[in-house]
Structure formats: C-alpha cells, structure tokens
LOSEKOL-823525 format. One line per field, with one value per residue (C-alpha): x, y, z. Coordinates in steps of 0.25 Angstrom, whole numbers. Each point is the difference from the previous one (the first is absolute). Layout:
px [X;...]
py [Y;...]
pz [Z;...]
This chain:
px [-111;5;-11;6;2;-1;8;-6;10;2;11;4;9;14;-3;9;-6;9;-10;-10;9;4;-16;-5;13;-4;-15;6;9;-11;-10;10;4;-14;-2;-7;4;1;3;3;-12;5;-9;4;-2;-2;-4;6;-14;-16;-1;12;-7;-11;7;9;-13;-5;12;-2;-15;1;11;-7;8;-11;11;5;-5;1;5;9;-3;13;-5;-13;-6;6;-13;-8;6;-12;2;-9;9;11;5;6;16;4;14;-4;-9;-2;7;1;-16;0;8;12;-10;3;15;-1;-8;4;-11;-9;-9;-13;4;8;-11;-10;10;3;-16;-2;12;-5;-14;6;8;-12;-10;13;3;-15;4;10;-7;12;10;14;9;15;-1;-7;5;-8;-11;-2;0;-11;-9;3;-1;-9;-8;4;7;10;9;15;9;15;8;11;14;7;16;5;15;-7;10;7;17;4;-4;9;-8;-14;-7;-10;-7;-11;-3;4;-14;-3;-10;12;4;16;4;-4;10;11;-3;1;13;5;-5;5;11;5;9;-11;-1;-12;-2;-12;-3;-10;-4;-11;-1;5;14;5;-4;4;13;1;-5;10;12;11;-5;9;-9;-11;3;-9;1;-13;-8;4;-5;-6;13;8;-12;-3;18;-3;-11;7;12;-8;-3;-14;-7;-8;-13;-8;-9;-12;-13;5;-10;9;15;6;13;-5;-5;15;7;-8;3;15;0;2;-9;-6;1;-14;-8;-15;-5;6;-13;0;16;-3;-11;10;10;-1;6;9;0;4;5;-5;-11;4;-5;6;10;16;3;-9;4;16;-4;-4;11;10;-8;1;16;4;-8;0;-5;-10;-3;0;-9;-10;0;1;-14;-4;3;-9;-10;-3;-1;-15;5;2;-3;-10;-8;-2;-4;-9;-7;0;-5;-10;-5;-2;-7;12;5;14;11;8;13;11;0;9;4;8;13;-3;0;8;-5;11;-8;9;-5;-7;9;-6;1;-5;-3;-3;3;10;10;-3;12;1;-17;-2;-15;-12;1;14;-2;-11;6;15;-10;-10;12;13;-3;-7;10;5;9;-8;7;-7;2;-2;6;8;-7;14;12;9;6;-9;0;-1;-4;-6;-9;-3;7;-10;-4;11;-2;2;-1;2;2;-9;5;2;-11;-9;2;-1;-12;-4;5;-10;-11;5;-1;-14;-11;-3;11;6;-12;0;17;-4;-12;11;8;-8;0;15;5;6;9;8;0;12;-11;-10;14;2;-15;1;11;-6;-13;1;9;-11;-10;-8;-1;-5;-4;3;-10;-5;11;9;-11;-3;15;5;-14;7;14;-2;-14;-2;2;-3;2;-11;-3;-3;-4;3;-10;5;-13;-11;7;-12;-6;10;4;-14;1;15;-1;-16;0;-9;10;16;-1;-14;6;11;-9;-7;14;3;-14;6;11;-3;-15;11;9;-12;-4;13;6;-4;3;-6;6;-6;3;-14;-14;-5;10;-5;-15;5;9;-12;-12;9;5;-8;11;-1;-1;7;13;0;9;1;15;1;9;11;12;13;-4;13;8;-10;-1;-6;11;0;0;15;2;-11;9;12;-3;-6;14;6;-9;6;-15;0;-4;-13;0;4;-12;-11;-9;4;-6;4;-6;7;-4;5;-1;-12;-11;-8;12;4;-13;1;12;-4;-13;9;10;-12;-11;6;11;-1;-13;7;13;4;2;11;-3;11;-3;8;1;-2;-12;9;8;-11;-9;0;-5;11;2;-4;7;-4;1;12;2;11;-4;4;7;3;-7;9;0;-16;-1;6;-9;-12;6;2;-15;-12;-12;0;-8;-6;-8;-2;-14;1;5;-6;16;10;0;12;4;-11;7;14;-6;-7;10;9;-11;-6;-13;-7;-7;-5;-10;-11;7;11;-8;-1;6;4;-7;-4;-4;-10;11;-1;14;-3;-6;-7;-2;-5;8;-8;3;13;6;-10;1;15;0;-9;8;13;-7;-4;14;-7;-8;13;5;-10;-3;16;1;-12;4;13;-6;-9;12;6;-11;-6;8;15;6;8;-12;-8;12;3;-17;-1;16;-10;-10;9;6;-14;-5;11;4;-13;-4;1;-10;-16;-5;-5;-16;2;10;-1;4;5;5;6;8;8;-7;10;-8;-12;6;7;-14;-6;9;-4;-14;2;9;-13;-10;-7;0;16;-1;4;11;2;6;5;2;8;1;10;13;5;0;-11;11;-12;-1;11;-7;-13;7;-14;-6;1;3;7;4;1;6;-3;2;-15;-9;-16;-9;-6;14;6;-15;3;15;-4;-8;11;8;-9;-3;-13;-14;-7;6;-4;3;2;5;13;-8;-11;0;-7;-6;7;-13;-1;8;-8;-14;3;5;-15;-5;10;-6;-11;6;-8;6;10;3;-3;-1;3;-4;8;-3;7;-4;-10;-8;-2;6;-13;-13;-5;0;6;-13;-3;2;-4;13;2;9;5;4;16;6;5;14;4;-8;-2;1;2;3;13;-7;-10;10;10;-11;-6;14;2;-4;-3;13;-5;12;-8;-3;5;-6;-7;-14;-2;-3;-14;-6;-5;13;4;-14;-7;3;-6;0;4;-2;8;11;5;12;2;4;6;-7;9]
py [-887;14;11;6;15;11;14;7;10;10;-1;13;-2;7;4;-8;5;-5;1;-7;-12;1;-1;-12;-7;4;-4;-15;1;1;-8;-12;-1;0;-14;7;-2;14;3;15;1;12;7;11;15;12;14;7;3;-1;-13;-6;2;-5;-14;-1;-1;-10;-8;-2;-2;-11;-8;-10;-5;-9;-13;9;0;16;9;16;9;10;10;5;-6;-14;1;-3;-13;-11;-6;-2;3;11;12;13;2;10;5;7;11;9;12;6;1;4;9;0;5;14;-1;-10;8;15;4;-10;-3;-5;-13;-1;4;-9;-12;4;-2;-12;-6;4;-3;-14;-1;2;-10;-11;2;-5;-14;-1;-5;7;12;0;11;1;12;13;10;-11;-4;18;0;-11;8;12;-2;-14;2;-14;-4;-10;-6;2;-12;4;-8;-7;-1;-13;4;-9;1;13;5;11;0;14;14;8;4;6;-12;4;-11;-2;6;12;6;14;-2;-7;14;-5;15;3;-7;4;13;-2;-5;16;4;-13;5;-15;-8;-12;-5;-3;-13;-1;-14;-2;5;7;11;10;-5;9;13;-5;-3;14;5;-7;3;8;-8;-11;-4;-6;-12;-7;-14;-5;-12;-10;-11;-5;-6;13;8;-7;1;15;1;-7;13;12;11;3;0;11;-3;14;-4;9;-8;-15;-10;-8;0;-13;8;6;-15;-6;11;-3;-14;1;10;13;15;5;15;3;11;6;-4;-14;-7;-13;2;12;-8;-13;10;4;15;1;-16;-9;12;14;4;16;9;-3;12;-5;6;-6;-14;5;5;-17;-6;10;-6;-13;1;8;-11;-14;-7;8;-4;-15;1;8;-11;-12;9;0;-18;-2;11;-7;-13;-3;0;-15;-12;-5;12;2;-15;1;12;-6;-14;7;9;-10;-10;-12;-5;6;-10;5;8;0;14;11;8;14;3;6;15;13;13;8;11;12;11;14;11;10;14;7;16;10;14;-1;-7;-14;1;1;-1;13;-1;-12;3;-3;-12;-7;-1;-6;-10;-3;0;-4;-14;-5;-13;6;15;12;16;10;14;11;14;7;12;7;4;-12;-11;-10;-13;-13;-11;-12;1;-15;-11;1;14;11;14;10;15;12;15;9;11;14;5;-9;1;15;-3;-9;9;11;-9;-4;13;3;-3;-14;-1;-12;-9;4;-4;-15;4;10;-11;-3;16;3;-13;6;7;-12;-6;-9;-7;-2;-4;-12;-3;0;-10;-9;-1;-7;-10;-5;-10;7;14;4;14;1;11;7;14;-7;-5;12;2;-13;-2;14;-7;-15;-3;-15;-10;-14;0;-1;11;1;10;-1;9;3;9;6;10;11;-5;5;10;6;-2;7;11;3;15;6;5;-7;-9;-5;0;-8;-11;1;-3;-12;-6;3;-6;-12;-3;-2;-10;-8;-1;-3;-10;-15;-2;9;-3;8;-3;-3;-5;14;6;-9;3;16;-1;-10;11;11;0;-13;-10;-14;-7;-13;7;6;-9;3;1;3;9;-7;-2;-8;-12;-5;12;8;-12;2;2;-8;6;-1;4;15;1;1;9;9;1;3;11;9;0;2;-8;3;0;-14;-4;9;-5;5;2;4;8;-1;6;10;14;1;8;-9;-6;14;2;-13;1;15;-6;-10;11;9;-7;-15;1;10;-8;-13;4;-15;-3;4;4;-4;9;-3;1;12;5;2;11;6;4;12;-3;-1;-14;-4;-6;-14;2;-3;4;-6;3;-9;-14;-11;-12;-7;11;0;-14;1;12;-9;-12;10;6;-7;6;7;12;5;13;3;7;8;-9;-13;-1;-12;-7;-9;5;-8;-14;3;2;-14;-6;4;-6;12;3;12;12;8;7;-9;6;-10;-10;1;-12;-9;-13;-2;-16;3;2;12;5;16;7;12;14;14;13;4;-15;-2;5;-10;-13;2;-1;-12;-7;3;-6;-13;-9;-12;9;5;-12;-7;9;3;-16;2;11;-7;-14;10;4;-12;-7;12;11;-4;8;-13;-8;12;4;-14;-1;13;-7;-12;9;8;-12;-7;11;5;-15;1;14;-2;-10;1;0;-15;0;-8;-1;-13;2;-11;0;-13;-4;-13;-5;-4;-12;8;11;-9;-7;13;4;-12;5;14;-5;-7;14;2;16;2;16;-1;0;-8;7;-9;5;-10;0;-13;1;-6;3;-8;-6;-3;14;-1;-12;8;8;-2;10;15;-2;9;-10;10;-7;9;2;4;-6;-2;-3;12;7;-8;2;14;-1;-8;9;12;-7;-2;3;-3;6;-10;-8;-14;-5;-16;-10;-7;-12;2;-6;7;-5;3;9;8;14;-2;0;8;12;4;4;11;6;8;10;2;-13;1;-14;-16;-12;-12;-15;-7;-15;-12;-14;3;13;12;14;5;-5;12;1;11;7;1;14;0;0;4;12;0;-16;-1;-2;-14;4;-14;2;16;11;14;11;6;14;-4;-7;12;9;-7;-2;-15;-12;5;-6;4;-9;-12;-13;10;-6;6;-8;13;11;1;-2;12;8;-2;3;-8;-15;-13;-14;-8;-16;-2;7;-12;-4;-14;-2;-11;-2;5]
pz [249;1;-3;-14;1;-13;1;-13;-2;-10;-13;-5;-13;2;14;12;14;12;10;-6;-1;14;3;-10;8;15;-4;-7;14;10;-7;-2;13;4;-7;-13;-14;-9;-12;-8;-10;-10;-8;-12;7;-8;1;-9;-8;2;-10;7;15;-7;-4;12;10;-12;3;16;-1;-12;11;6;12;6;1;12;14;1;-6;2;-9;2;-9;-1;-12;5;7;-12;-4;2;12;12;11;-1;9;-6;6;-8;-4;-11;-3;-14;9;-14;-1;15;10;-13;-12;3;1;-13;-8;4;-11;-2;-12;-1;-5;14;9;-6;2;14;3;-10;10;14;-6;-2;11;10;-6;0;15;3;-5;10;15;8;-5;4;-3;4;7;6;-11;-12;10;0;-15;-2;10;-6;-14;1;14;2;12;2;11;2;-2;-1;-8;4;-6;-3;1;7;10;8;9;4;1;-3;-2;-11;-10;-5;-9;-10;-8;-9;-15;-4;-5;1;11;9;1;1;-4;14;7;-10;3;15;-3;-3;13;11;10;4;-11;-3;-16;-6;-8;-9;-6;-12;-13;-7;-10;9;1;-12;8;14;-5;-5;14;8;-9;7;12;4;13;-10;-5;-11;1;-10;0;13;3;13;6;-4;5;14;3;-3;9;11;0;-3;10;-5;-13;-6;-5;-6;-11;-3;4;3;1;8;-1;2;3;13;4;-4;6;13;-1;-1;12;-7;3;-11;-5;-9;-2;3;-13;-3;3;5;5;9;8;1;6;15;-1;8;7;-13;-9;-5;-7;-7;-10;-13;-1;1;10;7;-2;1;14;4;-9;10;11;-1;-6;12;10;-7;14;-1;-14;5;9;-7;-10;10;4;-15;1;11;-6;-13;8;-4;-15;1;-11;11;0;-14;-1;11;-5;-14;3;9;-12;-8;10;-1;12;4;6;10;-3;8;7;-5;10;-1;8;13;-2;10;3;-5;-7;1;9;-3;-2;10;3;9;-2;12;5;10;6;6;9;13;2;5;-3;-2;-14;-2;12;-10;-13;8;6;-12;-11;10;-1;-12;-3;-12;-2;-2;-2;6;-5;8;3;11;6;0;-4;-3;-10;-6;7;-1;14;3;12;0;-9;-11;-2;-5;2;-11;5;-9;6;-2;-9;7;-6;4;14;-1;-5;12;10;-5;1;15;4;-3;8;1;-9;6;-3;-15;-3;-2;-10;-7;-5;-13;-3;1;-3;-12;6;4;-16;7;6;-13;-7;10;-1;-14;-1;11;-5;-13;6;11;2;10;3;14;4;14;3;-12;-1;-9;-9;-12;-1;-4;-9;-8;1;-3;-2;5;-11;4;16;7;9;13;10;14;6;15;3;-9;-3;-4;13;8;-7;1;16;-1;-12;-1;1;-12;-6;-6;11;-7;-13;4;4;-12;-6;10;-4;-15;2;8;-8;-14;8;5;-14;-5;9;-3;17;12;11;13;15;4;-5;4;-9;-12;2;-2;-11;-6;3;-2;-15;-5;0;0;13;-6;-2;13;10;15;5;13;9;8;8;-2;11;-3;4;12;10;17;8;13;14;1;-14;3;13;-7;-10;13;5;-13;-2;14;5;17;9;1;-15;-2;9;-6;-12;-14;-12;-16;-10;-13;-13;-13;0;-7;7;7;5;6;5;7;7;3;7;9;5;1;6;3;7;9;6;1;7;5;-15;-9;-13;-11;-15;-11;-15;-8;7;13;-8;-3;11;6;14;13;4;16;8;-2;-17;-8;-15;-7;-15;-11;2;-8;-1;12;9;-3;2;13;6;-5;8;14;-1;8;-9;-14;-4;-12;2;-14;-1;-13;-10;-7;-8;4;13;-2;14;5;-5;5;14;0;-7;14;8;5;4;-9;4;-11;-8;-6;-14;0;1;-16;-8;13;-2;14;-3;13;10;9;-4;1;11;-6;5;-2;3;12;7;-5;14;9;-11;2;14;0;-9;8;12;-7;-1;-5;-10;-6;1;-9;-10;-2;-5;-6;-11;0;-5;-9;-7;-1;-6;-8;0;-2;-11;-2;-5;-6;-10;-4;-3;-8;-7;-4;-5;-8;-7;-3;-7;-5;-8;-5;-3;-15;1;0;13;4;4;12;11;7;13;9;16;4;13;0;-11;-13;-4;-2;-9;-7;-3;-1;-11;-9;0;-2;-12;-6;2;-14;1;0;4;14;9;12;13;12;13;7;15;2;7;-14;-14;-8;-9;-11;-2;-11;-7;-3;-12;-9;9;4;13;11;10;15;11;13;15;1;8;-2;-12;-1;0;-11;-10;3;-2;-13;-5;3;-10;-10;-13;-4;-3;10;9;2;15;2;8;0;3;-12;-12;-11;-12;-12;-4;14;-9;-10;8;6;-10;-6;14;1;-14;11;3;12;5;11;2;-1;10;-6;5;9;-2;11;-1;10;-6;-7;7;-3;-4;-7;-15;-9;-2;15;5;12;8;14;-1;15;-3;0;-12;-5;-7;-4;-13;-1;-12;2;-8;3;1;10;8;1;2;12;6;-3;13;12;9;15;5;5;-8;-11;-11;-12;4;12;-10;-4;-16;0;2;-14;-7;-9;-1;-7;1;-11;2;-12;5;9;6;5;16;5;15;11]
C-alpha cells in the first residue's frame, strides 16, 4: 500500500492565488510519480482580526491527520495540526505581519502591532512541531531568520505547465496577477522609453487591471488579453522574446521558472526577491533597477538581437534543471523519513555561452597609434585582443582632425585634438626646466581646455560595461564629466606613478608638489577601481603598502610583445636584411647590436651612454639607435653607430631580426621595459641594467644577463665572444615570451577577466573561488561537477582551468553552478592555480583537484574556520582507499612550516595569496606542492574538511 501523503493548505475566502495552485499540483506531481498517494487538506485562513488569528490557528491544531503516513504543512500554522510526523514547505507566509506591515499599515495602530507580535509569537512556537522546515526560496527563508530566528532550507518549487518549448521570439510576455506588488506599471512604462517596435502582451487579472488599462491607453504595443489558461499560456510562452517579471519581494515567481523552462531570458529587477536570485544577470536574462528606463534599455537589447535572446534562455533551461519533480520527492520523502522510488531523471537542455560581451572603454592621455612609447605599446597589447571589441579614447598631441582607427580587429581608436589652448599651455610647461617630465602629469589639470574630450567621455561612459583608466591622467576628468554608473572600474596602473614621479620630479619645491598630486590622484583611483591591474608583483606590493589598498583586487598583468608578429629571423633571413641596409663589407661581417626606446630621459640617457662610452670602445661592432630617443640625443654618432629615429612596427621588426645582441642601458628609471620583451620575442640575447628586469617572470631560466654601468663595456665584449651563449639565451627569452609574455595570450586572459567580473558585478561577492586545473581529464570534471552541484554552503564559484587540446564539452551541461569554464594554452599546475586565481572572484579561494570528489559538507566545513581573522588559510583531508593525507587532527598545530604544500585540498585567502605572489612556478615539476606552507602565513588543518581521492 502507498504511503498516504497530507498538504495542509490554507483557504482564504474570496481570494484565488495562481501560484499557490501551481505549488499544491508540482507537490501532488512529484509525490505521485514517486509511488505516494496525496491528498490537498484545506483548512479556513484568516487574518483579518486578533480573534479570527486566534480561531484560524484553532482550526489547524484541532485537525487531526494521524490516518496519514506524513504530513506538509505549507503554511506555518499547518504545522500545528496533530500528527507525529510532518515537515514545514512553506509557500505561504503572513508577509503582511512581516516585511509588508510597514507598507500595509503606513501608520499603524496599537491593535496592528500587537497582532503582528501575537502572530509571529505564534508563528515561532508552531514551526517547533515541524522536524524539518522547507521554504521555497532565499528571499522567505531571510524573512523567518530575520523576523523568527528560525532557519530553514531552500526547496524551489516546480512548475507543472506542460508543452515547454521555444518556436519564436516576437513578443514580451507578461503573465501572472495583476496585484500591486507584480509592479505591471513598470513594464508599461518601459514601454514609452523602447527604441525597437516589440508589443507587450500582459495575460491575467486582479484588481489592478482598471488602472493598468488606464496606463496603457494611447499605447497600442500593450495588449490585455485577461485570464488564459494553461494551453493558451504555454502557446504564448513558446513565441515570446522574453517575459518581464518585477515584483517587489517575491517569494519565488513561478514565472521566472516557466519562462526558464520554455527557453526564454528573463528581465527583473534588484529587489524582486526570489526572481533576481533565479536570474543569472547577464547569462539567462538581466537583473535592473526598477526604473523604466532601465528595463527599456534590456527589452531593446533583446529586440535588436533575438539570437541572443534564445540563448540566454536555452542558458536559463539548463540553469533551472535541478528544479525537477525528482528532486522535490526526494527531498520531501527524505524529510519525512518514507522511502522515495526512483523517478525518471529530468534533464534540462544543454545550455551555450552566448552572454553578450562588456561594452569597453578604454581612457588615456594620448594617442595609442603609432606606439611611440611603452605606455602606449602596453595598453595596444593588454586591450588589443580581449576576444571582444573595446574603444579606446585618447587624444592627439597636435593639431589635426579627430580620428577614428583600428590598430587591431578588436580595439577602435577614438582621438580628439587638443584645443589650441591647450597645447599652448603644454608648450609652456615643455619649455620649463624638467618640463618635459611633467606634460603626461599636466593632463588632469588642463584637461578642461579640450571639453571635446570630457564631451565624448561623457557619452561613452554611460553606455559601458567596463571602464579602464589606462594610466591614471584621464581619471578626475571623466569622474566631473560622467561619473561611473554601473561599470566596473578598472585601473590599469602601468608604473606607480607617485613612485616614479618622485624619482623624476622630487625637487622641494613644484616638482614635490606635483608628486603629491600624482599620489592624490592615483591613491583615489586605487580606491575607486573594483580591478588593479599592475605589470608586476613588485608593483602590487607598492600600490598595497603605499595607499592601503587591498591586495585581493590587485592582478598582475604583465609587459609583453606580439609573439605572433616579432618572430627570430634565420641566418639567410639577418643577411638579407644586411644587404638591404647599404652596410660595407666590412659591416656586413661585424657584429650588431640595437637599442630601441622613447624619447623619455632615461631613454636618451641611454642612447647618449652608448654613442658616448660604448661604441667607441667596441669598434668591431655596429651600433644600430632607433626610436624617438635617436632624435633626441645630442651627442655625434661614431663611425660604427647608425641613428635612424622613428619606424614603424615592420621596419622595427626587421632591424630587431638583422641585430646579434640587444641593449638596454637604462640606469635612471624604474618606468616601462616593454622594449625588454620585443627584443626576446626576436630571439635576441639581452644586456641590460638589472632595472628591466621588473615584471619579467623569469620561470628560473637565465634569460637576461645583467650588468652595471661601469662593466657594461667589458660584459658586452664577453657576451659577443660567446656564440653558443647568445645562442641559448636568445631561444631562451624567445620560449619566455611565447609561453609568458605574449601579448596574444596575455590580452585574451585580462579579456576573461574583464568579462567574469564584469557579468557578475552586480552580484555579491561569492566566499569561496574553487579553483580547478585539469589536463585531458573530461570525465573527471564532469564527475567533479555533480559533487560541487551537491555542496551545502551554495556561496561559491567554481573556476576551471583547463589545459586539454579540446574543449570539455560538459562545461555547458553544469548550468546549476556558477562556473567559468577557461580552456588555455598554459602549461603547469602551478600556472593554471595561479591563472585560476587571476580570474576569480572570490574572498578565499578553495584549490582542488579534478580528480577529488568532495563531500557535499567540504564548503560548509570549512566556511567557520575563516571567521579568525588572523587565519590565512586551510588544508583539508585527502582520503584514498588506502589512507588519510595526513594523520594529524584539526586541533594539531604543530605543523612543519618548511613542509610543501598539498594543494589538492587547500584554502587560501585571496588577500594572502595575492600578496605572497601566488605558487612558486620555478619551471621544473612546476607544480604548486614546491612552494613552502609558510609563504602564505598561517594555515590549519581541518580533518573534516575532506575530499575523497581515488588511488592513482
């Protein structure tokens, strides 16, 4: 016999709630096909005085129900009906007499407080008679902490419309009760404001409908079409573009679930409850701020780009895949202690990775074409190849038309001329001692002379996603012009800029107060910005010590070169490019080497220093100087130096290509070395200053060879008479570049980046990263992503690194969790942890194996450790069939701090691991188990923490 089921629900006269019905038939739905029997036990509700609480709480606790094998309570003083085994899943709360009073009862009378107590009084002695609470989502299970201090567990609901499918995309849809708290005026208003011809068709009734009408007459786009039923509903979810759903404080929405289910995004807002946690903003629809204009601006998205619509909602299909009739049985059944038969498995359609990409700008203080300098080099690289379109917006330095380029297929150019005054203004400055160092550091003062500049930024701005300060001149001008709404800001930070200011400008007297306004200046944008990228660790430490910015939203990008452009020329190849340069015989056969660099003063210095001291010691060499410090030194070229001044990047490509060494003299400056990776990247062998060697992950390999001024002369000759030296350390800094330092890779990491946080930046900030590297391992992730599906603590994000020659075709089936799916050329396991953790977004990232299996409690254990704030980080059990990882027990804290790390099973706080630069990657076995426990601070073990390991 059947185990018999009751749903105590409750009957409120006169009042017909559509999703509650939907609810008692998804519960008779998933109970049924489990092999129970249920049966809809109503009972009168009333609330409308103290007396008739007083009898409608009679009423549930006089029902005996012991005929049934359990009983669901769906309202919270269902839980009081006699009966020795029932569970609370509640759809229904007294909102009125909780997060509603205020709005119900504007002012309040004594009679109305005292109810709202004698109910929640009520309310928390019933829910004790329940052995489990249930609630059907985050936004009630809140309310009963708040109000109740009684927790509960989310179940969502399920919806039983039947025919989910997806045939067309012509229309918004907007179903459900036309109640106040629906907010249907919202959409009707973001009707006026839409650009795209698309109708609205609302569907339902309620006491609304009178006004609405009124709202939307002179509006022939909305259509009213009243009460449909569920055949009429499902054909209209099938054809619509995307459905609207901005409540105020939903507790769940079945709307949002069925427009899900028939493939359709979702456009609701930041406080619509329940519907804003269903909706991935900016993956299965958007989540706005309930302002029309808002939601016009989404409904124009999706009508100018309906593919995008469908597959942000085939995303939304597979996202609510775990809301299934299996799953509410099985949580029920196991709630109440009956066995559950198996259901047949729902499964959700495969889901894409459509999300439209971040609108980018990009903001600097020149023109990034041609790359005159490192500055300009560094942003082309880092932005020129993100894997979506960026704008930057820059200026010309001279007189001249607007422009508009495209130095690379993704990134447009805007350039604005500076105003005649303006560059009065610069050329005063110029002319001034040390003038020429203080021009850059001008831009934020006179800025205001060009307003054409402000004006364009003030008309890009609003429009973007991400907002990038590209150096930090541009910064205070376009927060007066534009302010930054909703982007999320980011600051490229290509030196510290007080730093070498002070080095450049210090003087005591204007040059020190300039300083003081670059620290200013930079000290605000660091705060500002929710990203701080910087080219080195050294760079992070500075900007971290300096003005007291967080470490964990500090990311290292690094200088580079185009690997793909600059390539080693062969022998063949550097002869004839000898020929073509008119050198004499005696030339040809000599030994060159090449100094590039801007006209910045170091640069001069430098190229002064080789025509000065160099050269003329080393006269079986020619000397080749070019770039804009070869116009600018005032020293005679010997005989054995050329100076050809500025080139393009073909012509620079080739003089790299014809050079045996490269040189890099820069003694006085700790600014951009990009010159650095342009020289590897030709396969040349490197003599410079230990300076440059800022921001070049080595890996271990002897790339650079390092000298002083006074040696420079002697180290060069070495070097010259060493051909299978300057052989290997040319392919050496070539296979740098190519695996580190590649503008190619590095742009489209930092494009990743940009796009992870900026989906996600209207969302709280997850509490664990789980970060996961994996190499030709599918199976495993797939298996991998069940379990993280099954973690108890839900506030975390799961980021894979995956190293496979080809995509992990699983990654579009995990649409229950918040995963960023990375496929990479990057080699190493310490590399891809470290890439990982680049990408991430959480508080404490949470390393782990693709080959682990953690219990569904391993979040959830491990979450209270982190409450000490003096704890840096956790190691977890590793359990095999075989042993333990460790046989010490949580409380044991005696650990050997020089012991490697196990990072199978390992928390750390993002802010330790950025500050301590991440693994240690030394280029050998280069895995994370070489760096030492103690690099990261203080670490615990927790036993129950664990992760199941299969024996390898």
């Amino acid at each position: 016999m059947s185990p018999r089921i009751a749903l105590v629900a409750a009957q409120v006269r006169g009042e017909e709630r559509w999703g509650e019905e939907r609810f008692k038939a998804g519960v008779r739905m998933a109970l049924e096909g489990s092999g129970m029997e249920m049966e809809v036990v109503p009972v009168e509700h009333d609330e409308s005085s103290y007396e008739a609480v007083t009898d409608t709480y009679a009423r549930y606790a006089a029902l005996d129900l012991d005929g049934f094998d359990g009983v669901i309570a769906s309202c919270i003083p269902g839980c009081l009906v006699k009966h020795g085994n029932k569970v609370a899943y509640l759809v229904r709360t007294a909102r009125r007499y909780y997060d509603l009073f205020d709005r119900v009862y504007p002012s309040p009378t004594p009679e109305d407080r005292r109810l709202r107590r004698y109910i929640q009084d009520l309310d928390r002695d019933a829910l004790k008679e329940a052995r489990r609470a249930l609630v059907i989502g985050e936004e009630a299970r809140g309310r009963l902490l708040k109000y109740l201090g009684v927790d509960s567990e989310v179940l969502h609901p399920f919806s039983t419309l039947e025919g989910a499918r997806s045939e067309s995309y012509e229309y918004l849809l907007l179903p459900g009760r036309l109640h106040p708290l629906k907010r249907v005026e919202l959409v009707i208003a973001a009707m006026e404001h839409i650009k795209n011809r698309v109708e609205l068709l609302v569907c339902g009734e309620g006491e609304c409908e009178a006004r609405l009408r009124a709202q939307a007459s002179g509006m022939p786009q909305v259509h009213f079409l009243g009460k449909v039923d569920d055949e009429r509903l499902a054909e209209l979810y099938s054809r619509c573009l995307a459905v609207p759903c901005v409540p105020l404080g939903e507790d769940f929405g079945f709307v949002a679930l069925e427009a899900a289910s028939f493939g359709k995004p979702v456009i609701t807002c930041t406080d619509s409850g329940e519907p804003s946690r269903l909706v991935y903003d900016g993956r299965t629809g958007f989540v706005v701020p309930p302002d029309p204009t808002e939601i016009a601006r989404r409904i124009d998205f999706f009508a100018a780009s309906p593919d995008t619509a469908a597959a942000m909602g085939e995303i939304g299909r597979g996202a609510m895949a775990y809301v299934s009739p299996g799953h509410t049985a099985s949580v029920l059944c196991d709630s109440l202690g009956l066995a559950c038969k198996s259901s047949r498995p729902w499964t959700g359609a495969r889901p894409g990775d459509s999300t439209p990409p971040p609108l980018t700008l990009v903001m600097g203080a020149g023109p990034l074409t041609p790359v005159t300098e490192g500055g300009a080099a560094r942003t082309l690289g880092v932005f020129g190849g993100l894997g979506f379109e960026a704008k930057y917006l820059g200026v010309l330095e001279e007189k001249g038309e607007a422009r508009e380029v495209r130095p690379t297929r993704t990134l447009v150019e805007v350039d604005v001329p500076l105003s005649d005054e303006h560059l009065a203004e610069r050329e005063a400055i110029k002319n001034q001692p040390g003038g020429a160092l203080a021009l850059e550091v001008s831009f934020p003062l006179l800025g205001h002379l060009t307003p054409e500049y402000a004006s364009k930024a003030g008309r890009l701005i609003p429009e973007s996603d991400v907002l990038v300060f590209s150096r930090p001149w541009s910064y205070r001008l376009a927060a007066d012009s534009a302010g930054f709404g909703d982007s999320l800001l980011v600051y490229d930070a290509h030196n510290v800029e007080s730093v070498l200011r002070c080095a450049q400008l210090d003087d005591g007297g204007s040059g020190t107060e300039m300083v003081s306004f670059v620290g200013e200046l930079e000290s605000a944008l660091c705060r500002d910005a929710d990203l701080v990228l910087v080219p080195s660790h050294g760079d992070r430490l500075s900007i971290c010590r300096l003005y007291g910015v967080p470490c964990d939203k500090i990311r290292v990008v690094p200088n580079g070169a185009f690997a793909e452009r600059i390539l080693p020329a062969s022998h063949g190849r550097r002869t004839e490019l000898r020929e073509a340069m008119n050198l004499t015989h005696a030339e040809k056969e000599m030994q060159v080497a090449v100094f590039m660099g801007a006209a910045s003063p170091a640069n001069v210095d430098a190229a002064e220093f080789i025509l000065r001291e160099v050269a003329p010691a080393l006269p079986d060499v020619t000397f080749v100087i070019f770039g804009g410090a070869g116009e600018a030194v005032s020293s005679p070229a010997p005989g054995n130096a050329r100076i050809l001044g500025m080139v393009d990047d073909e012509r620079k490509a080739e003089i790299l290509s014809l050079a045996d060494v490269a040189l890099n003299p820069v003694f006085s400056e700790i600014g951009s070395n990009v010159k650095v990776f342009d020289y590897m990247a030709a396969g040349l062998p490197v003599l410079s200053s230990p300076a440059a060697g800022r921001g070049i992950d080595l890996g271990g390999a002897e790339v650079l060879t390092f000298s002083t001024r006074e040696k420079f002369v002697s180290d060069l000759r070495d070097l010259l008479e060493e051909p299978v030296e300057l052989a290997r350390s040319g392919a050496a800094g070539r296979r740098l570049v190519e695996e580190r330092h590649s503008w190619e890779a590095i742009s489209r990491d930092t494009g990743m980046l940009l796009r992870w946080h900026s989906w996600r930046r209207k969302r709280r900030r997850p509490f664990f990263s789980v970060i996961v590297p994996s190499y030709e391992r599918p199976e495993l992730l797939s298996r991998l992503s069940r379990y993280m599906a099954k973690q108890t603590f839900t506030d975390f994000e799961v980021v894979i690194v995956d190293q496979s020659q080809s995509e992990w075709a699983g990654s579009r089936a995990a649409a229950e969790l918040d995963l960023l799916y990375y496929r990479t050329r990057v080699m190493g396991v310490a590399r891809a942890r470290n890439l990982g953790a680049f990408l991430s977004r959480g508080s404490v990232l949470a390393f782990l194996d693709d080959d682990c299996e953690p219990s569904p409690n391993w979040l959830a254990t491990a979450r209270p450790w982190f409450d000490d704030r003096s704890l840096s980080g956790l190691e977890g059990a590793v359990r095999s069939d075989l042993c333990w990882n460790d046989g010490r027990l949580k409380t044991d804290a005696a650990l050997d701090e020089s012991a490697p790390l196990n990072a199978a099973n390992l928390f750390i706080r993002t802010e330790n691991f950025n500050r301590a630069g991440g693994f240690d990657d030394l280029g050998l076995a280069e895995d994370s188990e070489l760096t030492p426990r103690s690099k990261f601070g203080e670490l615990s073990f927790s036993r129950d923490t664990r992760v199941f390991r299969p024996p390898r």
